[in-house]
FISE-751876 format. One record per residue: x, y, z of N, C-alpha, C in turn; chain; residue in one letter. Coordinates in steps of 0.2 Angstrom, whole numbers, plus 5000, padded with zeros to 4 digits. Layout:
+------+------+------+------+------+------+------+------+------+-------+------+
:  n.u :  n.v :  n.w : ca.u : ca.v : ca.w :  c.u :  c.v :  c.w : chain : resn :
+------+------+------+------+------+------+------+------+------+-------+------+
:    X :    Y :    Z :    X :    Y :    Z :    X :    Y :    Z :     A :    a :
...
+------+------+------+------+------+------+------+------+------+-------+------+
***
This chain:
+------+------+------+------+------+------+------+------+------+-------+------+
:  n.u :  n.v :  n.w : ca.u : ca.v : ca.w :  c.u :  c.v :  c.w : chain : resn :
+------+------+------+------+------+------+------+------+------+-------+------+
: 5074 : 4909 : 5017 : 5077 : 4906 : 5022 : 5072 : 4901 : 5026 :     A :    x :
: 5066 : 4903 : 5027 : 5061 : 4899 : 5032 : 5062 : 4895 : 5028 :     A :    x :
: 5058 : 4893 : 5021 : 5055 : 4888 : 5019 : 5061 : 4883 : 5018 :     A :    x :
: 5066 : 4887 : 5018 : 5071 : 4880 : 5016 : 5072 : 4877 : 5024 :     A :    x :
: 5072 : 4879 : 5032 : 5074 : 4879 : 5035 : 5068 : 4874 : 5040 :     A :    x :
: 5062 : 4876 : 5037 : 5056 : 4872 : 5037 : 5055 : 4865 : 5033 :     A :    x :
: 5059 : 4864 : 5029 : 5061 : 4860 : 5021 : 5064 : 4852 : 5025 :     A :    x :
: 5070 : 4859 : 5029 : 5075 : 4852 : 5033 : 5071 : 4849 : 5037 :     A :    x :
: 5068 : 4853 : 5043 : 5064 : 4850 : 5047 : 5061 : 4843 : 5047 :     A :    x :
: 5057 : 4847 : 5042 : 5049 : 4840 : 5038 : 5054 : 4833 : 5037 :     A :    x :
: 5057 : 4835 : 5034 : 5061 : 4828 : 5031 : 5066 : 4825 : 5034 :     A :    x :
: 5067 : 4825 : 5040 : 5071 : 4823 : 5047 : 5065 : 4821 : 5050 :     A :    x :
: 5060 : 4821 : 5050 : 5054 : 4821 : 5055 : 5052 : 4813 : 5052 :     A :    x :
: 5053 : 4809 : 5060 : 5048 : 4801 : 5058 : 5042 : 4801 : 5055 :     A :    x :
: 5037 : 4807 : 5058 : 5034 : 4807 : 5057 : 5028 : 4809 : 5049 :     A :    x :
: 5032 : 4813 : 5047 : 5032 : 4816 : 5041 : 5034 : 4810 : 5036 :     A :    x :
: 5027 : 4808 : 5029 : 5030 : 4801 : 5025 : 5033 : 4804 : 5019 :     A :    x :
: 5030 : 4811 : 5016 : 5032 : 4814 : 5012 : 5033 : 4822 : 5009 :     A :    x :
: 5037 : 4824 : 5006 : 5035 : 4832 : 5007 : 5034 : 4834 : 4999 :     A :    x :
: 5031 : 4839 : 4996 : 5028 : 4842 : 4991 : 5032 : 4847 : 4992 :     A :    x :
: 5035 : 4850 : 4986 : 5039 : 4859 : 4987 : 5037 : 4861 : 4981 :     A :    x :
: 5032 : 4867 : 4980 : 5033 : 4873 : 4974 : 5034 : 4877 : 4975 :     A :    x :
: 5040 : 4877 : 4969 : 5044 : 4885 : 4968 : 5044 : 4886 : 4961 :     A :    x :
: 5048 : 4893 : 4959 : 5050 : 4892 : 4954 : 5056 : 4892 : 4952 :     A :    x :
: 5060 : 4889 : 4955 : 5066 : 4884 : 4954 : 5068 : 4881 : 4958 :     A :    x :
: 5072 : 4876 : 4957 : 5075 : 4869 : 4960 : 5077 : 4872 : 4968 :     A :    x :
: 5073 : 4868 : 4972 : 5075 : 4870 : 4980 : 5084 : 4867 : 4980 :     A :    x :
: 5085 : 4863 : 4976 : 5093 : 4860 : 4977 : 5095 : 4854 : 4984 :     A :    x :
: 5088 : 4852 : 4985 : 5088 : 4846 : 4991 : 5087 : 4841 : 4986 :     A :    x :
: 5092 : 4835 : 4987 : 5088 : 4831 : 4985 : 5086 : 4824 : 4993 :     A :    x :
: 5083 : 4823 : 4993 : 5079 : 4817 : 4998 : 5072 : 4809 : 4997 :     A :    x :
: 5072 : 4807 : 5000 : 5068 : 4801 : 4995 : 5063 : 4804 : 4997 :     A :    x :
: 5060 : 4808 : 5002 : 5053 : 4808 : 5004 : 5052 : 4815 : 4999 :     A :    x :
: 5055 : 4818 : 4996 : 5054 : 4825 : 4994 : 5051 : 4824 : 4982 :     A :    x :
: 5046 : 4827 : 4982 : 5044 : 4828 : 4978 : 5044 : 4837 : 4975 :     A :    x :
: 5046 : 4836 : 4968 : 5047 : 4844 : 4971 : 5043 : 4846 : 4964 :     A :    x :
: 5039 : 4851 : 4963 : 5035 : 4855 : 4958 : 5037 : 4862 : 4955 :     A :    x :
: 5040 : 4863 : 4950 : 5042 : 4868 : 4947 : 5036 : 4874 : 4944 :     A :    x :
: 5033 : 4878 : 4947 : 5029 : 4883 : 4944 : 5029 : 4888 : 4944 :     A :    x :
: 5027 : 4894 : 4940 : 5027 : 4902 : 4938 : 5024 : 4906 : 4942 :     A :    x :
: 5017 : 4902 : 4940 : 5012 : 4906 : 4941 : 5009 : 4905 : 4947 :     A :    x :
: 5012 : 4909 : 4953 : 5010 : 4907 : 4958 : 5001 : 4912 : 4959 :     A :    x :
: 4998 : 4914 : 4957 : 4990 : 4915 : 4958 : 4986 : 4910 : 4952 :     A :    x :
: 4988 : 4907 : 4947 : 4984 : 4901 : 4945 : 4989 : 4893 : 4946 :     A :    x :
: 4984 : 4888 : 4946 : 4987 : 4882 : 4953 : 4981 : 4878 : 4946 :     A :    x :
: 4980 : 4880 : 4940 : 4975 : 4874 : 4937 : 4977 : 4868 : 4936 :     A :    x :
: 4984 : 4871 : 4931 : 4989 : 4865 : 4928 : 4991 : 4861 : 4934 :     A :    x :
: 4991 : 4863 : 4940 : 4996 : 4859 : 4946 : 4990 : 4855 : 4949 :     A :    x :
: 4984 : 4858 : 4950 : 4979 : 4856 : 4955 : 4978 : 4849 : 4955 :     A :    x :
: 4978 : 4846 : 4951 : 4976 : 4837 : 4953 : 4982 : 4837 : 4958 :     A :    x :
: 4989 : 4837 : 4959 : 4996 : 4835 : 4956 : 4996 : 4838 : 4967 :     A :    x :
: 4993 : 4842 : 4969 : 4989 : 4845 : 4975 : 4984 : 4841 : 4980 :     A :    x :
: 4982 : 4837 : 4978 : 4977 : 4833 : 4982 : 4981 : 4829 : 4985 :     A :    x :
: 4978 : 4824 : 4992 : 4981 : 4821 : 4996 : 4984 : 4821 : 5004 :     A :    x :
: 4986 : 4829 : 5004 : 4992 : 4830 : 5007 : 4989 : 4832 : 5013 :     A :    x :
: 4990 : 4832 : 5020 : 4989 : 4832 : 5026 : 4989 : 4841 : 5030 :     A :    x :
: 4994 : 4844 : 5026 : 4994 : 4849 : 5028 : 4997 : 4853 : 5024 :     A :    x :
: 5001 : 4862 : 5023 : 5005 : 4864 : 5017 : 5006 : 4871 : 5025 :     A :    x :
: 5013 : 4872 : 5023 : 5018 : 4876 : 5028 : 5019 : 4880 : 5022 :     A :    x :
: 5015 : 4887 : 5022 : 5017 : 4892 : 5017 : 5022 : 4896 : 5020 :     A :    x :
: 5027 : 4897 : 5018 : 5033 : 4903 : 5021 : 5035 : 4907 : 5016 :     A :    x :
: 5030 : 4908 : 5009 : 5032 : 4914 : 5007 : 5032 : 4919 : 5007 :     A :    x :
: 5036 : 4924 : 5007 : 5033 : 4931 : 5009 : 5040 : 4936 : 5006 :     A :    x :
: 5037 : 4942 : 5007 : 5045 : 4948 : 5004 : 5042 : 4952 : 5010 :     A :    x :
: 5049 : 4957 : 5011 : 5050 : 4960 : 5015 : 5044 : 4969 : 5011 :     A :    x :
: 5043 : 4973 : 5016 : 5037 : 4977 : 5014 : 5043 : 4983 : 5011 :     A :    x :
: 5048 : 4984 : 5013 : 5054 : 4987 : 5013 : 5053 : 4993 : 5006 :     A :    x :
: 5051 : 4998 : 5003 : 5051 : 5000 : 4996 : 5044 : 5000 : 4993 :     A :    x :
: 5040 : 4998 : 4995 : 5034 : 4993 : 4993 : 5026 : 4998 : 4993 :     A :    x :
: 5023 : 4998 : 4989 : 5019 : 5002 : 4992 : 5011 : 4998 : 4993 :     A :    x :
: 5008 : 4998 : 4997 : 5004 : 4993 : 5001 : 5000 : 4992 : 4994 :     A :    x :
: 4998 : 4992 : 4992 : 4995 : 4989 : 4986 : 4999 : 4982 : 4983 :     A :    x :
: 5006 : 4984 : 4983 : 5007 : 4979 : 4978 : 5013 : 4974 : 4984 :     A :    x :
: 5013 : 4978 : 4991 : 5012 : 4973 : 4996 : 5007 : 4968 : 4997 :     A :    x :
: 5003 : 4969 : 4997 : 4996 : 4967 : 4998 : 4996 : 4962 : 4991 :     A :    x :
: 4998 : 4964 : 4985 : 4997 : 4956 : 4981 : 5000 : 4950 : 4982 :     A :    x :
: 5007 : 4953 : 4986 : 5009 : 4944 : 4985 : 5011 : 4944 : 4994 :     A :    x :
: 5008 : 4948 : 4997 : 5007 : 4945 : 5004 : 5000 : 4942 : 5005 :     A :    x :
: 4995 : 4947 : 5004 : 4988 : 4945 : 5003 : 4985 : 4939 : 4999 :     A :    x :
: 4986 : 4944 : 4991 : 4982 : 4938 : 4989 : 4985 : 4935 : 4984 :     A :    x :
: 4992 : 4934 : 4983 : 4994 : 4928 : 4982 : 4993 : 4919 : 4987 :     A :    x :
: 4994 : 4923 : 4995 : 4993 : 4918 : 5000 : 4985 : 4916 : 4997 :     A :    x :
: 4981 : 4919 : 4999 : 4972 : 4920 : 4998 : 4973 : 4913 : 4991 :     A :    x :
: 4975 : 4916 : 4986 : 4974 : 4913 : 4980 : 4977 : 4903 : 4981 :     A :    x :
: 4983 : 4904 : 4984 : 4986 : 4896 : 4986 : 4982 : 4891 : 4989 :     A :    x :
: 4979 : 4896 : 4997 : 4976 : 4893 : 5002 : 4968 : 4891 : 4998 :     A :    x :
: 4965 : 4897 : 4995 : 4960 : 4893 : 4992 : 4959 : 4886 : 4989 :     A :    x :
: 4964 : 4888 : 4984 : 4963 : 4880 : 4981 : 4966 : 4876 : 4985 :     A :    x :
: 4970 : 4876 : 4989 : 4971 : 4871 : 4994 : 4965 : 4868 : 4998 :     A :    x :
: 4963 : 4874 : 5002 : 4955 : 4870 : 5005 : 4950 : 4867 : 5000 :     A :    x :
: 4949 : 4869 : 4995 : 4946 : 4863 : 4989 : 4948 : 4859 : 4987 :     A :    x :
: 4955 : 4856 : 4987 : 4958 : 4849 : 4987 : 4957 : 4845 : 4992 :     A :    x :
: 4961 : 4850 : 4998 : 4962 : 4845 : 5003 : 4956 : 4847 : 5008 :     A :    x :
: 4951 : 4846 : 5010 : 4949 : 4851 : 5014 : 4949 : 4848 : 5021 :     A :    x :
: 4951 : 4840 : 5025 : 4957 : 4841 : 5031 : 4962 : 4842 : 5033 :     A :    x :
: 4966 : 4845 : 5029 : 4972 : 4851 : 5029 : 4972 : 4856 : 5036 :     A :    x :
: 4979 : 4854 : 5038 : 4980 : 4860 : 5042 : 4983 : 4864 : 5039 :     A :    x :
: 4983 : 4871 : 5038 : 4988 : 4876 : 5034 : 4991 : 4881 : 5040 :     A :    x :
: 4999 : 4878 : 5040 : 5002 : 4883 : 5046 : 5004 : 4888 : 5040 :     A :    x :
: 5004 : 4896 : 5042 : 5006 : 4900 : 5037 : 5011 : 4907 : 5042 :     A :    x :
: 5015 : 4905 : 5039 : 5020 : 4910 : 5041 : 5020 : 4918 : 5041 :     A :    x :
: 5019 : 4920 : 5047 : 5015 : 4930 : 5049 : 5021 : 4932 : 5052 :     A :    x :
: 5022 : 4935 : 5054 : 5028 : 4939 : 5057 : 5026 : 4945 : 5064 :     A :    x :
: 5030 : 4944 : 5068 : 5030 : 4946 : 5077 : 5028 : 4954 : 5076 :     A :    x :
: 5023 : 4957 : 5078 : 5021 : 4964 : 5078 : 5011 : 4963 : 5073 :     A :    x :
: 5011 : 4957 : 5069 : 5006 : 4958 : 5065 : 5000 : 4962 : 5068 :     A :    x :
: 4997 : 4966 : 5064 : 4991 : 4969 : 5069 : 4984 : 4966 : 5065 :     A :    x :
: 4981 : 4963 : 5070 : 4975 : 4957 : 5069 : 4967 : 4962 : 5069 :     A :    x :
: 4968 : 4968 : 5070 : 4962 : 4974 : 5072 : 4961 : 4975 : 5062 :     A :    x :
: 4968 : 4976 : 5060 : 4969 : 4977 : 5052 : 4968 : 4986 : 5053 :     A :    x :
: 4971 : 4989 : 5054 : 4966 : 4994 : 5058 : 4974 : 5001 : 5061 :     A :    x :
: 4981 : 4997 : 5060 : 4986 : 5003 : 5066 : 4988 : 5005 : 5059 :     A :    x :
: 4993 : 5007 : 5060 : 4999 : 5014 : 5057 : 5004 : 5012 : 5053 :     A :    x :
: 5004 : 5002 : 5053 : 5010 : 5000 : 5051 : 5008 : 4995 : 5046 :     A :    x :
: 5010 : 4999 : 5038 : 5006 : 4996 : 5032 : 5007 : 4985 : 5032 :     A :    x :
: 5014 : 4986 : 5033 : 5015 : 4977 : 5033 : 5012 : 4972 : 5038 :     A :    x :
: 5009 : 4977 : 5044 : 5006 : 4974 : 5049 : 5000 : 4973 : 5049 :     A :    x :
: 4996 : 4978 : 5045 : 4988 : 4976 : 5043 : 4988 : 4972 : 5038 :     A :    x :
: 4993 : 4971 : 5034 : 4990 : 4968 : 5027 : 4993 : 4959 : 5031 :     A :    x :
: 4997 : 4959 : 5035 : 4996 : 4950 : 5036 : 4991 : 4952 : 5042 :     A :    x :
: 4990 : 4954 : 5047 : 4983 : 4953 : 5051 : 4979 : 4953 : 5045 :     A :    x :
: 4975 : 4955 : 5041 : 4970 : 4954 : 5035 : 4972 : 4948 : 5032 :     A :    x :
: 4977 : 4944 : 5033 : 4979 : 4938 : 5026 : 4978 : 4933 : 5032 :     A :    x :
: 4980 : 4933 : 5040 : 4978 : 4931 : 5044 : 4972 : 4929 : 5047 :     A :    x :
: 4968 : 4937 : 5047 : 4959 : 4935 : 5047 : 4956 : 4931 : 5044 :     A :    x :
: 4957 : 4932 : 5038 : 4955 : 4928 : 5030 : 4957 : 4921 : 5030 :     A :    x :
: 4964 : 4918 : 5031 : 4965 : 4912 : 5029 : 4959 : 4907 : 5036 :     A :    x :
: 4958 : 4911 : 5040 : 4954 : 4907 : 5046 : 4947 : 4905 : 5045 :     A :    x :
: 4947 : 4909 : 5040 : 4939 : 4908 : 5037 : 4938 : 4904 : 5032 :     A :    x :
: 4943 : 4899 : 5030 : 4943 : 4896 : 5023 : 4941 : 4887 : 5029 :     A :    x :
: 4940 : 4883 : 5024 : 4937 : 4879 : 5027 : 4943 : 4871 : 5028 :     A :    x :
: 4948 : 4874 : 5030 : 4953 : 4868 : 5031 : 4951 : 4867 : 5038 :     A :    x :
: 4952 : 4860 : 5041 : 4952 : 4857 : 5047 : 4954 : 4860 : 5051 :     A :    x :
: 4961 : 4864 : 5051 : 4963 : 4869 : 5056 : 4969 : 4873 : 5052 :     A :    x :
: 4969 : 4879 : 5055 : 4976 : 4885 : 5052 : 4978 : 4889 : 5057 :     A :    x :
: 4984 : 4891 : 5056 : 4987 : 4891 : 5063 : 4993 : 4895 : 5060 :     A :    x :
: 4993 : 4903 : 5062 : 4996 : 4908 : 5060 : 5003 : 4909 : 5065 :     A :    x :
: 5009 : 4908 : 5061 : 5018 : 4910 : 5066 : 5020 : 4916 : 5067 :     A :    x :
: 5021 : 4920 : 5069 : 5023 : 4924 : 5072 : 5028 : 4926 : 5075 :     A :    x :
: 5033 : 4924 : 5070 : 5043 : 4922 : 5075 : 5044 : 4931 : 5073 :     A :    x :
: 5050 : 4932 : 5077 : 5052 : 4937 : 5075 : 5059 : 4937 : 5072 :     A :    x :
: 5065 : 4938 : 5076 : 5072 : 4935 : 5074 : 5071 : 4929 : 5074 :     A :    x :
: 5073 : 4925 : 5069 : 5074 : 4916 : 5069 : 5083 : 4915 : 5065 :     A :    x :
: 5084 : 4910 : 5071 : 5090 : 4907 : 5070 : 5089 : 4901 : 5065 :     A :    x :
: 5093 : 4903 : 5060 : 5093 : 4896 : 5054 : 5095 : 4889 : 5057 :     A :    x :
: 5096 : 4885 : 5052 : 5099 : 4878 : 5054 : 5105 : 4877 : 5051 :     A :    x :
: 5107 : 4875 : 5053 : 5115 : 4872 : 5051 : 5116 : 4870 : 5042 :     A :    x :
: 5118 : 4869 : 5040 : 5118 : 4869 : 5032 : 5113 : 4872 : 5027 :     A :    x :
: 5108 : 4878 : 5029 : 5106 : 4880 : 5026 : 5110 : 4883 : 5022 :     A :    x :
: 5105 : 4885 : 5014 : 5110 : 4889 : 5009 : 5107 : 4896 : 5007 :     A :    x :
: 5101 : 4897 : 5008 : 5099 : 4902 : 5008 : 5099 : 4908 : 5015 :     A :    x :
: 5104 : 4908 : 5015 : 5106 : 4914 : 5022 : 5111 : 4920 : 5021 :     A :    x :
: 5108 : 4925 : 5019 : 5110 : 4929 : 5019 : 5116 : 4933 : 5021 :     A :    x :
: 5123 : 4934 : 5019 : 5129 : 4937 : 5024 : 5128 : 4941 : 5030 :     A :    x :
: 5124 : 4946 : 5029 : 5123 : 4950 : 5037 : 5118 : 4947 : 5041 :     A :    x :
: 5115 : 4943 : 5037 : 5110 : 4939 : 5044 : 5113 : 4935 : 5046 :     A :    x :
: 5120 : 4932 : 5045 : 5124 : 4926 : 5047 : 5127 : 4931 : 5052 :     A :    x :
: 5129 : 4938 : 5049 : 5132 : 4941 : 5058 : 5129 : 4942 : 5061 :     A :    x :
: 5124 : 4942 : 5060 : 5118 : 4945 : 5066 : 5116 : 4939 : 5072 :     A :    x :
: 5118 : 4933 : 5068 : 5117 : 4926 : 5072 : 5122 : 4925 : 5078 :     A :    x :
: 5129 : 4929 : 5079 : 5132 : 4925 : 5082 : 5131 : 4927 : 5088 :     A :    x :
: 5127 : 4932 : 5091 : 5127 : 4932 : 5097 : 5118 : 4930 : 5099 :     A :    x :
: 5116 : 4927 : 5095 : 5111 : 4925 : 5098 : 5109 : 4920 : 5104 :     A :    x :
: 5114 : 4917 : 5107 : 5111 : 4915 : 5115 : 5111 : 4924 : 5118 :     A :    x :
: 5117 : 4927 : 5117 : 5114 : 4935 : 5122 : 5107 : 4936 : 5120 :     A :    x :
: 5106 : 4936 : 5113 : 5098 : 4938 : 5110 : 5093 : 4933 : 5115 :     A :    x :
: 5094 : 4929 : 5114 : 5090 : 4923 : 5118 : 5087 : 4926 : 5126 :     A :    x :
: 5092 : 4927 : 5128 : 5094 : 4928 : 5136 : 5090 : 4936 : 5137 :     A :    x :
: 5091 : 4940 : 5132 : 5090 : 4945 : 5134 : 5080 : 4947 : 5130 :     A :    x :
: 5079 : 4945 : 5124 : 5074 : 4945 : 5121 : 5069 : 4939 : 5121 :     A :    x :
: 5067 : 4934 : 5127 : 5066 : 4928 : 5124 : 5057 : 4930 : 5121 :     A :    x :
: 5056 : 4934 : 5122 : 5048 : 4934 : 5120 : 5050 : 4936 : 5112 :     A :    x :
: 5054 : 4936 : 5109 : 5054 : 4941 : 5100 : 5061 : 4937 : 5097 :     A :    x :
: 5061 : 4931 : 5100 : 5068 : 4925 : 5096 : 5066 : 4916 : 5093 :     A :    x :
: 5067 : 4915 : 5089 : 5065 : 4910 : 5087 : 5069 : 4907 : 5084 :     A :    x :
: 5070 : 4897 : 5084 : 5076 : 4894 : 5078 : 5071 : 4893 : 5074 :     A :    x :
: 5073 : 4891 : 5068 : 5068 : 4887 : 5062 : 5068 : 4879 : 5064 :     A :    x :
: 5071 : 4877 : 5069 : 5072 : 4872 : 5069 : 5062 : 4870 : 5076 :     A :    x :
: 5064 : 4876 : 5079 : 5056 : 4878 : 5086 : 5050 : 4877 : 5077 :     A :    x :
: 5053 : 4883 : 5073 : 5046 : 4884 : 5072 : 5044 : 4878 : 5063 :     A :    x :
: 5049 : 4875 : 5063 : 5048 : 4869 : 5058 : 5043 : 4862 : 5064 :     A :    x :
: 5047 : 4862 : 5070 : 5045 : 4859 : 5073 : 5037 : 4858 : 5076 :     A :    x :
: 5037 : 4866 : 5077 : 5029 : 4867 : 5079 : 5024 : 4864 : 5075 :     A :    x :
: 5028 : 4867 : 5067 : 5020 : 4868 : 5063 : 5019 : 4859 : 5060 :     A :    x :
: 5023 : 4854 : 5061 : 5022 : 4848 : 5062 : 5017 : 4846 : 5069 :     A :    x :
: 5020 : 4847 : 5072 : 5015 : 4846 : 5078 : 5007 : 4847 : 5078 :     A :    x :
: 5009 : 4854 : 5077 : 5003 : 4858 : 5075 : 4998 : 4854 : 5069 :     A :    x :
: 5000 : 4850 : 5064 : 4996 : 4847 : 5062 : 4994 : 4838 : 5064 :     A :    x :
: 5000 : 4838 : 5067 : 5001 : 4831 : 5069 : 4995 : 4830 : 5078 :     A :    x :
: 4993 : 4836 : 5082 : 4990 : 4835 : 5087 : 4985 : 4841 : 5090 :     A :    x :
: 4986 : 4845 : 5084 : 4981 : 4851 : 5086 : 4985 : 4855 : 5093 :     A :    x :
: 4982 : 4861 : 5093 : 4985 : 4866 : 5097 : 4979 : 4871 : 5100 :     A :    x :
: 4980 : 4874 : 5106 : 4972 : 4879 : 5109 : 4973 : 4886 : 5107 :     A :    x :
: 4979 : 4886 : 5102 : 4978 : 4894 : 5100 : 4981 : 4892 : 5091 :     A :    x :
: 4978 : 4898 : 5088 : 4978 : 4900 : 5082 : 4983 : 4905 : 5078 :     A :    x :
: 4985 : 4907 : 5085 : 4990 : 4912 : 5081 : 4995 : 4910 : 5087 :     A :    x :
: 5004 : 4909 : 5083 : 5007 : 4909 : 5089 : 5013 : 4913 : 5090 :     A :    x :
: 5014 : 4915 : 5094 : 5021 : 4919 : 5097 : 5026 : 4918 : 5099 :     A :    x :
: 5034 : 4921 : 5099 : 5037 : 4916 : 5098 : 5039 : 4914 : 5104 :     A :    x :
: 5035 : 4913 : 5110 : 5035 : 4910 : 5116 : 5031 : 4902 : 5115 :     A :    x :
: 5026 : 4904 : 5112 : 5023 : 4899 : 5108 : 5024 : 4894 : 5103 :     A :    x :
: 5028 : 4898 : 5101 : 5031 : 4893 : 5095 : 5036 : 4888 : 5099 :     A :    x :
: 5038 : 4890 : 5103 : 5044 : 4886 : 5107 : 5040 : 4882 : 5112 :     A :    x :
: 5035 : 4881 : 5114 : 5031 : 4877 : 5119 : 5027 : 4871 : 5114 :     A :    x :
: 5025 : 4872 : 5109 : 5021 : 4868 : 5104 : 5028 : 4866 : 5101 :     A :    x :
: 5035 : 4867 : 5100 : 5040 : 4863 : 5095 : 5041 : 4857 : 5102 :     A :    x :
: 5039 : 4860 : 5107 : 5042 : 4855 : 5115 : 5038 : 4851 : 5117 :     A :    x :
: 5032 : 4853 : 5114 : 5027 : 4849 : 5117 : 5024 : 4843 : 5117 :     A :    x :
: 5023 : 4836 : 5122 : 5023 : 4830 : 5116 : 5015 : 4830 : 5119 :     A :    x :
: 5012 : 4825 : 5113 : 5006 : 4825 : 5112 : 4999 : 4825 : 5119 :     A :    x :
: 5003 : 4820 : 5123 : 4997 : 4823 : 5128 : 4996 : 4828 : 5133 :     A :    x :
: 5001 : 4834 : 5134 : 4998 : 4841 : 5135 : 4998 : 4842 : 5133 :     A :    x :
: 4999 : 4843 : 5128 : 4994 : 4848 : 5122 : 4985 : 4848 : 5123 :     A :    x :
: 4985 : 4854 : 5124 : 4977 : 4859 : 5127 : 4973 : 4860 : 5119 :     A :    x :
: 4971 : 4852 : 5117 : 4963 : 4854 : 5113 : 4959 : 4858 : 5111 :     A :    x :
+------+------+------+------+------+------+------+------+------+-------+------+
***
């Protein structure tokens, strides 16, 4: 639901000239700016890596719910699938922004009681140390989709209809895709004073135009 959500954003945006999408199967958009990349093997990127260079920035929103999961094999495709894409990334591209999608609660010490919460704090730490121009961790918590999205779930479409009360009553733990699609363009487009952001944060970098924004 993000990445599609994220998907719409980019390609509405002036300022965005083209977007790259890998899955491994058809996102079902079709757009003129959109190029799209069919792949498996999301921890080897050999056969694609030429097909990867160029690109300004990459909005990873993969992830699965920790839900059943035993941290181990949470940890491989939270951790080190992320690990394995963003590398080769910063070796392609190395002024690259990478905004990468964390979740509201994440614990950055790697260190509390809450298995899903250490393993993106660790994926977190780590992606900060890879050598792209800048990276810049989201941390929405509920987020409202956008209007024609297709990947949205039936209970999370009820969940949304009282979202201005959710608004109004949670606004530090609510977020649209539309704030945090918005952000992580910006966020590449003019740089931001924090590196991880909350979803107060995500809403002041989606609103912010370029000369307040704090270098």
């Amino acid at each position: 639901m993000v990445g599609e959500g994220v998907l719409f954003k980019a390609l509405s945006h002036e300022d965005v000239e083209s977007v790259l999408v890998i899955g491994r199967r058809p996102c079902m958009v079709t757009h003129l700016k959109l190029k799209e990349i069919i792949h498996h093997d999301f921890f080897n990127y050999s056969s694609i890596e030429e097909q990867l260079k160029g690109y300004h920035a990459c909005f990873f929103c993969l992830g699965v719910s920790s839900v059943g999961m035993t941290e181990r094999d949470y940890s491989r495709i939270t951790y080190d699938l992320t690990m394995q894409a963003a590398t080769v990334l910063s070796r392609c591209n190395p002024t690259m922004t990478f905004c990468y999608v964390s979740g509201m609660g994440t614990d950055s010490t790697e260190q509390g009681r809450i298995m899903w919460a250490r393993v993106k704090g660790r994926t977190e730490n780590h992606l900060a140390k890879l050598p792209f121009k800048s990276v810049y961790s989201f941390r929405p918590g509920f987020i409202k989709s956008i209007n024609g999205q297709r990947n949205v779930r039936p209970f999370y479409k009820v969940l949304m209809w009282p979202y201005p009360l959710w608004k109004v009553l949670f606004p530090g733990a609510i977020s649209t895709l539309s704030d945090v699609g918005l952000a992580m363009i910006n966020a590449t487009l003019y740089g931001y004073s924090k590196q991880v952001l909350e979803n107060l944060g995500i809403a002041q970098l989606a609103r912010t135009k370029q000369e307040a924004i704090t270098l």
